[in-house]
N, CA and C atoms as an extended XYZ file, in Angstrom:
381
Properties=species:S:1:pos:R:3:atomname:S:1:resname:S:1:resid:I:1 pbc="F F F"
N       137.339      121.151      104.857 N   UNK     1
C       136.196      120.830      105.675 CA  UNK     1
C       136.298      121.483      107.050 C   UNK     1
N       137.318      121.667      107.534 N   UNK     2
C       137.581      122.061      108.907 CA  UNK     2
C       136.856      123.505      109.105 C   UNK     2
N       137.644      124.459      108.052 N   UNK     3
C       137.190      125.668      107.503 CA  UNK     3
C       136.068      126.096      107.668 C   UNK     3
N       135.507      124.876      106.490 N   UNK     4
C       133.661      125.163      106.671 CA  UNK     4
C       133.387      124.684      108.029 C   UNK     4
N       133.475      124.244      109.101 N   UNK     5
C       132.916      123.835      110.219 CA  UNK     5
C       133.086      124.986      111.327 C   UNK     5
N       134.143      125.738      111.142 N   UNK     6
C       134.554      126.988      111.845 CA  UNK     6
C       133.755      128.298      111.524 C   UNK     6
N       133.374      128.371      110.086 N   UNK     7
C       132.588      129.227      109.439 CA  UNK     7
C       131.173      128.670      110.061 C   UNK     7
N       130.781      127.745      110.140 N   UNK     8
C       128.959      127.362      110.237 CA  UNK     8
C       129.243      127.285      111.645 C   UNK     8
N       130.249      127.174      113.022 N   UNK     9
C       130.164      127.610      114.187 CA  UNK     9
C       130.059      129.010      114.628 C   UNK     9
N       131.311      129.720      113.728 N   UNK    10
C       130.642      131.258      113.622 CA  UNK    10
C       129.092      132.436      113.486 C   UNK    10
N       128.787      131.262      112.449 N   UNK    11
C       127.315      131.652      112.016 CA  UNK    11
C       126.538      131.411      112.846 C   UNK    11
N       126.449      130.699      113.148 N   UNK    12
C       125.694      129.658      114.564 CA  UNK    12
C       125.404      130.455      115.825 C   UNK    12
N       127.273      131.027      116.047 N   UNK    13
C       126.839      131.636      117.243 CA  UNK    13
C       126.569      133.048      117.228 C   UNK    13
N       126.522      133.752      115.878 N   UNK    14
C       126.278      134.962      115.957 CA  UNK    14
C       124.500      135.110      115.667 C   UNK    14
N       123.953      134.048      114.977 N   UNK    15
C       122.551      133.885      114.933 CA  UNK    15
C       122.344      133.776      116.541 C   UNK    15
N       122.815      133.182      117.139 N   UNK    16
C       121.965      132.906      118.871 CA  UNK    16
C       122.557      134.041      119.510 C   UNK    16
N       123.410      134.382      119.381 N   UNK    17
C       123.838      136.042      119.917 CA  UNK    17
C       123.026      136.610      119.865 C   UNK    17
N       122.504      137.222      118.378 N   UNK    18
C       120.868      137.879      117.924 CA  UNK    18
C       120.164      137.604      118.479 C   UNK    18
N       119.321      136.181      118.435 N   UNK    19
C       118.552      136.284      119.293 CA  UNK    19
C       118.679      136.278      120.865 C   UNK    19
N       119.764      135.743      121.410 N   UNK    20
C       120.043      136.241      123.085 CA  UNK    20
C       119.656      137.887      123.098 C   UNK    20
N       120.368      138.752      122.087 N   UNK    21
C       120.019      140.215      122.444 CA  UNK    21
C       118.258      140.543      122.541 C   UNK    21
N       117.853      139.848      121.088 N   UNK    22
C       116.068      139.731      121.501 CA  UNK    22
C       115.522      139.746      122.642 C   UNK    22
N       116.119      138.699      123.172 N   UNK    23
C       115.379      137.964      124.183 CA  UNK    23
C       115.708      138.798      125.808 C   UNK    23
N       116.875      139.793      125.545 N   UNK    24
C       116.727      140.769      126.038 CA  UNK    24
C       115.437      141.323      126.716 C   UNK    24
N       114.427      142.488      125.812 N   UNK    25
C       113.543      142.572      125.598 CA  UNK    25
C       112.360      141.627      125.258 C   UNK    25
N       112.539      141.058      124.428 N   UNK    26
C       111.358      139.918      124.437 CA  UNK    26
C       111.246      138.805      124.884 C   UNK    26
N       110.454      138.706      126.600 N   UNK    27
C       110.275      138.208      127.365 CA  UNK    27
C       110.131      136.347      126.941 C   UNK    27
N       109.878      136.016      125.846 N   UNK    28
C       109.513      134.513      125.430 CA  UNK    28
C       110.815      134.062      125.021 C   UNK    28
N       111.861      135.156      124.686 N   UNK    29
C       112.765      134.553      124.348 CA  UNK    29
C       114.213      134.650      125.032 C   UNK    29
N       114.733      133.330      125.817 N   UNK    30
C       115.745      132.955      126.511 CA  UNK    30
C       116.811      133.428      126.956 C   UNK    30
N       117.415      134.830      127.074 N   UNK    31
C       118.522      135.171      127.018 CA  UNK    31
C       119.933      134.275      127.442 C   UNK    31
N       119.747      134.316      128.568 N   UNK    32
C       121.377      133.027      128.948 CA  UNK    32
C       121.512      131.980      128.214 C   UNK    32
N       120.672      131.139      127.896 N   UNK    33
C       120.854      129.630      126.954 CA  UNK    33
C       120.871      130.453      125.319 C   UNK    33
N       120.507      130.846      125.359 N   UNK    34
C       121.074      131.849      123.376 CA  UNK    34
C       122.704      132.472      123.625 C   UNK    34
N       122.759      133.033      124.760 N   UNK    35
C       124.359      133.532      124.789 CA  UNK    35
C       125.164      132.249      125.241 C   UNK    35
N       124.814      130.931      125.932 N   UNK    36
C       125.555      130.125      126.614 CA  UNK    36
C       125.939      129.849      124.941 C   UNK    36
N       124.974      129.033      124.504 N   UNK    37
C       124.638      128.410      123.288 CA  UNK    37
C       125.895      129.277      121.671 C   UNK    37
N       125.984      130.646      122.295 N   UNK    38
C       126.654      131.252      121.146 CA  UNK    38
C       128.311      131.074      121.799 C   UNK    38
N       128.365      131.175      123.350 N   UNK    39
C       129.887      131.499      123.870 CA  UNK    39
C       130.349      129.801      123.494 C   UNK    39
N       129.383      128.831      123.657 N   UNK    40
C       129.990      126.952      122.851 CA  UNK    40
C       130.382      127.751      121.564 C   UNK    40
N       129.560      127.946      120.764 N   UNK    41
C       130.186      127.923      119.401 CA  UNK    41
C       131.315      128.951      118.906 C   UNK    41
N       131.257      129.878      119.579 N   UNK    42
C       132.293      130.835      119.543 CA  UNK    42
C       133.546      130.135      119.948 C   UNK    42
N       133.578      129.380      121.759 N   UNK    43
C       134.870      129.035      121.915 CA  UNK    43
C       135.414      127.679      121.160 C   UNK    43
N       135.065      126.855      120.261 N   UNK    44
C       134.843      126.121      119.456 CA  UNK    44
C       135.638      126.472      117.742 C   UNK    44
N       135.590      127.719      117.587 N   UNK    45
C       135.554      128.449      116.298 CA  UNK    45
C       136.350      129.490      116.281 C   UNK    45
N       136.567      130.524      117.388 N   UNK    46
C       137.432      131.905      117.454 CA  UNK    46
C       137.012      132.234      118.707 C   UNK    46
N       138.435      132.125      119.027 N   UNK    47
C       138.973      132.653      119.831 CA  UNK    47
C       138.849      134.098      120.539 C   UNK    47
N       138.910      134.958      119.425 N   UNK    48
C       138.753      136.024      119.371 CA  UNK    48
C       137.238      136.535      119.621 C   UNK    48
N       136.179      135.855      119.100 N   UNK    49
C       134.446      135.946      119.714 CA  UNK    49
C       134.564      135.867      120.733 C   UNK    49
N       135.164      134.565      120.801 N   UNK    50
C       134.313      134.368      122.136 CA  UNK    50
C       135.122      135.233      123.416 C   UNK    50
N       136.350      135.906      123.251 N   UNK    51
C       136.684      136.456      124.667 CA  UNK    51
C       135.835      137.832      124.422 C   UNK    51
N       135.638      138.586      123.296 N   UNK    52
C       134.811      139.345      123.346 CA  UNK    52
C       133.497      139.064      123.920 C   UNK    52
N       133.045      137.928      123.630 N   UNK    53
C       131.761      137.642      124.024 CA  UNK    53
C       131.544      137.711      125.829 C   UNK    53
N       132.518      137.048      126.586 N   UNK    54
C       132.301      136.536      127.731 CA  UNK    54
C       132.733      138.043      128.824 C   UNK    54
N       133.607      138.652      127.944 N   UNK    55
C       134.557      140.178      128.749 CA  UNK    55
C       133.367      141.282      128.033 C   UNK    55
N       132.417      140.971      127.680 N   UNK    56
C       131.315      142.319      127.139 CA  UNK    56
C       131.115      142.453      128.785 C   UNK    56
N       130.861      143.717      128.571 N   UNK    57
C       130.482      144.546      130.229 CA  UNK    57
C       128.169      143.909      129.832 C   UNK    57
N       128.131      143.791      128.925 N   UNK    58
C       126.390      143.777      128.430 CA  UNK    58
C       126.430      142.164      129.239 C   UNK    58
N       126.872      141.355      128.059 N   UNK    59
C       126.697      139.748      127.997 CA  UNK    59
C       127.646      139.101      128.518 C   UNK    59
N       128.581      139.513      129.050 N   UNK    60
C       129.232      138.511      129.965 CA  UNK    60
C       128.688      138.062      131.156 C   UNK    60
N       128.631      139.047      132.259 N   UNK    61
C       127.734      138.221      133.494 CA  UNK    61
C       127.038      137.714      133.049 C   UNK    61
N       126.015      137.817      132.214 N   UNK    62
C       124.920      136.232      132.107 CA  UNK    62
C       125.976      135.577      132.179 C   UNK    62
N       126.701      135.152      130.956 N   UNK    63
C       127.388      133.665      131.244 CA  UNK    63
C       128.091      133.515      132.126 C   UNK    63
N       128.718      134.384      132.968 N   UNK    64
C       129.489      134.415      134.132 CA  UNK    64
C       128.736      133.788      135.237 C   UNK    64
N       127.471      134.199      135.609 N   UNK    65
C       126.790      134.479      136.786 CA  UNK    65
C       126.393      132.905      136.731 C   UNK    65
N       125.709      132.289      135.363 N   UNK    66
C       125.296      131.034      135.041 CA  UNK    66
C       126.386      129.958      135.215 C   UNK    66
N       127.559      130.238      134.312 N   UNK    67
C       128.481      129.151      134.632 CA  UNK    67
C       129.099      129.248      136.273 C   UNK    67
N       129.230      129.823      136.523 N   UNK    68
C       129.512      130.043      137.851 CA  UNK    68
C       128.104      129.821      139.464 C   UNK    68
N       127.029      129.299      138.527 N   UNK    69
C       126.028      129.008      139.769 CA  UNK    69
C       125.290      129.933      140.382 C   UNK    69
N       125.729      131.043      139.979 N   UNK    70
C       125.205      132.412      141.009 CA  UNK    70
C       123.866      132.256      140.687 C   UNK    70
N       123.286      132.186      139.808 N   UNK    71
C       121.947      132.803      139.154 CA  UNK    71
C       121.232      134.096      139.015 C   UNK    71
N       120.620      134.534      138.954 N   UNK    72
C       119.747      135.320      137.945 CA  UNK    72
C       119.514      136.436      138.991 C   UNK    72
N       119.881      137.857      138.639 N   UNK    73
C       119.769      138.940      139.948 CA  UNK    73
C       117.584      138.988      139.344 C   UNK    73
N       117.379      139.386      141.052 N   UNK    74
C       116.103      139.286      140.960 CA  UNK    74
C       115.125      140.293      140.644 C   UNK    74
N       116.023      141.483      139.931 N   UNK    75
C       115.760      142.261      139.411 CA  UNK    75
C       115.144      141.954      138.152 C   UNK    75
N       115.982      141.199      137.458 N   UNK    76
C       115.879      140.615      136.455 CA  UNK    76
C       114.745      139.260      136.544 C   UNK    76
N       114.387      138.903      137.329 N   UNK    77
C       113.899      137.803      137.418 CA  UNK    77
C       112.395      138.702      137.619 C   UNK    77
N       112.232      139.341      138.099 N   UNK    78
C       110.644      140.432      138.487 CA  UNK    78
C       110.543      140.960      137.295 C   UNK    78
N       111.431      141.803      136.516 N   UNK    79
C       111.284      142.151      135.126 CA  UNK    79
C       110.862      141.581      134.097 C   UNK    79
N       111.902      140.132      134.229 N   UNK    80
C       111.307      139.088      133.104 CA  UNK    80
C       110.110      138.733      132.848 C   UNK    80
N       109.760      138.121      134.402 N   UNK    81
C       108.545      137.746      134.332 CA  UNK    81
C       106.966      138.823      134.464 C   UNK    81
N       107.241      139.837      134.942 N   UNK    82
C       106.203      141.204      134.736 CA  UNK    82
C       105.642      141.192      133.444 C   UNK    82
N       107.299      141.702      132.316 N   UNK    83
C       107.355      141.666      130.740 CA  UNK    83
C       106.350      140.719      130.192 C   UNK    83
N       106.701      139.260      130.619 N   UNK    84
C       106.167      137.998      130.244 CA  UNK    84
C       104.459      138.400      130.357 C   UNK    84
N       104.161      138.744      131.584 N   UNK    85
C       102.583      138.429      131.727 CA  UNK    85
C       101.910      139.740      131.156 C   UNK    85
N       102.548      140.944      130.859 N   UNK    86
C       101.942      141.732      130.374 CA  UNK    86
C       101.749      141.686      128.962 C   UNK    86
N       102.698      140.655      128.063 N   UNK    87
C       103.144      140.665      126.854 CA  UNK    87
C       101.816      139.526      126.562 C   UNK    87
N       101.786      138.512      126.987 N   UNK    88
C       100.779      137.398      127.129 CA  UNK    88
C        99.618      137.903      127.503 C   UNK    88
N        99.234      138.468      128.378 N   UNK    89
C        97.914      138.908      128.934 CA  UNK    89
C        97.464      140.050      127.560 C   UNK    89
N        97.773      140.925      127.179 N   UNK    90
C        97.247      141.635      125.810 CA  UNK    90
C        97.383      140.696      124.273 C   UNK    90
N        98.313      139.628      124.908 N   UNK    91
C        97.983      138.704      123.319 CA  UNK    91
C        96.977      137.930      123.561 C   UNK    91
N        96.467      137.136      124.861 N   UNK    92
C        95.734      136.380      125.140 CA  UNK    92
C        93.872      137.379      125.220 C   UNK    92
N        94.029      138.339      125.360 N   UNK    93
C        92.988      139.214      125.680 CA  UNK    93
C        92.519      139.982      124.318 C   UNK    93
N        93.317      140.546      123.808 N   UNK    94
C        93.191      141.110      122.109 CA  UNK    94
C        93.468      140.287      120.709 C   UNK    94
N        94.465      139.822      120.664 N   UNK    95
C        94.897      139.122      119.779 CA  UNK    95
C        94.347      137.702      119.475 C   UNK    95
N        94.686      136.816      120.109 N   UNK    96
C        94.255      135.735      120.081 CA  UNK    96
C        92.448      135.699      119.747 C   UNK    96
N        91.764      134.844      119.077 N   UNK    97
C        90.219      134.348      119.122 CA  UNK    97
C        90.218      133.473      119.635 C   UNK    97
N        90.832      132.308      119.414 N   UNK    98
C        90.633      130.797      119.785 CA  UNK    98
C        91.006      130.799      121.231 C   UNK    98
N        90.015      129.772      122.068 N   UNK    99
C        90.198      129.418      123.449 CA  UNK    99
C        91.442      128.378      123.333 C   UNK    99
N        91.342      127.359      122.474 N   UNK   100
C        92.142      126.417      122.866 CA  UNK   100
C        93.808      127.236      122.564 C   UNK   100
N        94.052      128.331      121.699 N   UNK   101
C        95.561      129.087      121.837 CA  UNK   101
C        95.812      129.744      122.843 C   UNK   101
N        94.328      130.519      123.017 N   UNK   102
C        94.806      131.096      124.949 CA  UNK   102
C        94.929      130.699      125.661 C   UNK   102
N        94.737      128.861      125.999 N   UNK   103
C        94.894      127.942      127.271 CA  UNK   103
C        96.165      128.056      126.866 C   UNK   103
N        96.738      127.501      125.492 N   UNK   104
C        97.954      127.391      125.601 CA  UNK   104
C        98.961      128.332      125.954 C   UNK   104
N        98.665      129.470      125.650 N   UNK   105
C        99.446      130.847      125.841 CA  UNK   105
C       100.015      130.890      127.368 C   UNK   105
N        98.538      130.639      127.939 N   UNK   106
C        98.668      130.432      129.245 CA  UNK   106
C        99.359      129.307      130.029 C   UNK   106
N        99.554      128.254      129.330 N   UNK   107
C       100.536      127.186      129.707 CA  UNK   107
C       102.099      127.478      129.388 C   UNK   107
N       101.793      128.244      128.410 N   UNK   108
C       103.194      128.625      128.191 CA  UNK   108
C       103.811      129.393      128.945 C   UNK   108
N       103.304      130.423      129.716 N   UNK   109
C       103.338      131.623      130.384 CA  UNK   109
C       103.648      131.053      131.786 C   UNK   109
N       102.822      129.943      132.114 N   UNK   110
C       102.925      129.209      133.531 CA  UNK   110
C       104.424      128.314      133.146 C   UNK   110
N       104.583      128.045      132.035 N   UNK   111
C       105.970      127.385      132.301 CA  UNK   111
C       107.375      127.947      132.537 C   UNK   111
N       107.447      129.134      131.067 N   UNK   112
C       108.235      130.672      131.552 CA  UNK   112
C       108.580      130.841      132.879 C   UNK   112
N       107.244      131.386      133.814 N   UNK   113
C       107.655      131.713      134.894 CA  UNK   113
C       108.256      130.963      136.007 C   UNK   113
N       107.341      129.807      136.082 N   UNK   114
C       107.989      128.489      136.630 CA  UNK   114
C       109.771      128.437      136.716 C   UNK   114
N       109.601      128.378      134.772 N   UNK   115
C       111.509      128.961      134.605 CA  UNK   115
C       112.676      129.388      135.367 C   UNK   115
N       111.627      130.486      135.281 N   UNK   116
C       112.538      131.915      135.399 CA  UNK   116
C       112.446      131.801      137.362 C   UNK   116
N       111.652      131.173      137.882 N   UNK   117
C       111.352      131.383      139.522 CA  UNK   117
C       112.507      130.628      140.262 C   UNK   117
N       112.409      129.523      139.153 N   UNK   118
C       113.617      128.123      139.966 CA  UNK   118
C       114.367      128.750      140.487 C   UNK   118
N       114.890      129.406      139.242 N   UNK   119
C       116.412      129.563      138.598 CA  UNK   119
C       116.839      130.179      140.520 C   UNK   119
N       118.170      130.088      140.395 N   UNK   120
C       118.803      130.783      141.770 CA  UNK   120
C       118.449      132.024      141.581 C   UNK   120
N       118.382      132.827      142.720 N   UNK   121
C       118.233      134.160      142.747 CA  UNK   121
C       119.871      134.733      142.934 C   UNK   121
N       120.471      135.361      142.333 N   UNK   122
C       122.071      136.084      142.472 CA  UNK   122
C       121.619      137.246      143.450 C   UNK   122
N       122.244      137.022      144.827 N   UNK   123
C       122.702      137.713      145.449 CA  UNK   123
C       123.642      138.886      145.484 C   UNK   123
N       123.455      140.083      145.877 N   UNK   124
C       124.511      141.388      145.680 CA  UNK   124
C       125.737      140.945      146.171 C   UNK   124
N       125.898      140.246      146.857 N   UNK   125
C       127.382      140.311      147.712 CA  UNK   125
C       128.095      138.859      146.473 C   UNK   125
N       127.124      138.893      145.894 N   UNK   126
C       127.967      137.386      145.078 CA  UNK   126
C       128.304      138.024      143.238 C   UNK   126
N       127.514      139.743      142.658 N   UNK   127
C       127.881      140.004      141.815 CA  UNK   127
C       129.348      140.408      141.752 C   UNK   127
């Protein structure tokens, strides 16, 4: 049983890895809480993931910058959210028919950014 619990933590965190890399690029989807979410199950399961995971030159500062309080360089934070409204604004404008999915789109979009605004801004002198 142990076995299997190490195996379905593995799986676990290499599925939210995937999507952390998504979410990269696709603005709706979370990057830091998909990699936080994979470096739990990794350090949980192997050893060996997870120092790869946290020492990647890609995905480590997220979790670095996060567990450590710094927050979010604001590079990244103007990007995200740009991505976000341009990605939403052509789904809400082309795609979508229904009013009541584009209010929501748009609630969704207002919450995203909301998100992403809190969050600390990471300072240069603190990377």
């Amino acid at each position: 049983m142990k076995n299997l619990t190490r195996y379905v933590l593995i799986a676990a965190g290499t599925v939210s890895l995937f999507f952390g890399l998504l979410g990269i690029v696709l603005p709706l989807l979370p990057t830091t809480p998909l990699l936080l979410l994979a470096a739990a199950c990794y350090v949980r399961s192997s050893e060996q993931l997870y120092e790869w995971l946290i020492t990647n030159k890609y995905f480590g500062p997220y979790i670095e910058n996060y567990r450590a309080g710094k927050g979010i360089p604001l590079r990244a934070k103007i990007i995200s959210v740009t991505l976000l409204w341009i990605s939403m604004g052509y789904t809400i404008l082309f795609v979508i028919p229904l009013i009541g999915i584009k209010f929501l789109l748009v609630c969704i979009g207002m919450f995203f950014t909301w998100f992403i605004l809190k969050q600390k801004t990471l300072q240069k002198a603190e990377r």
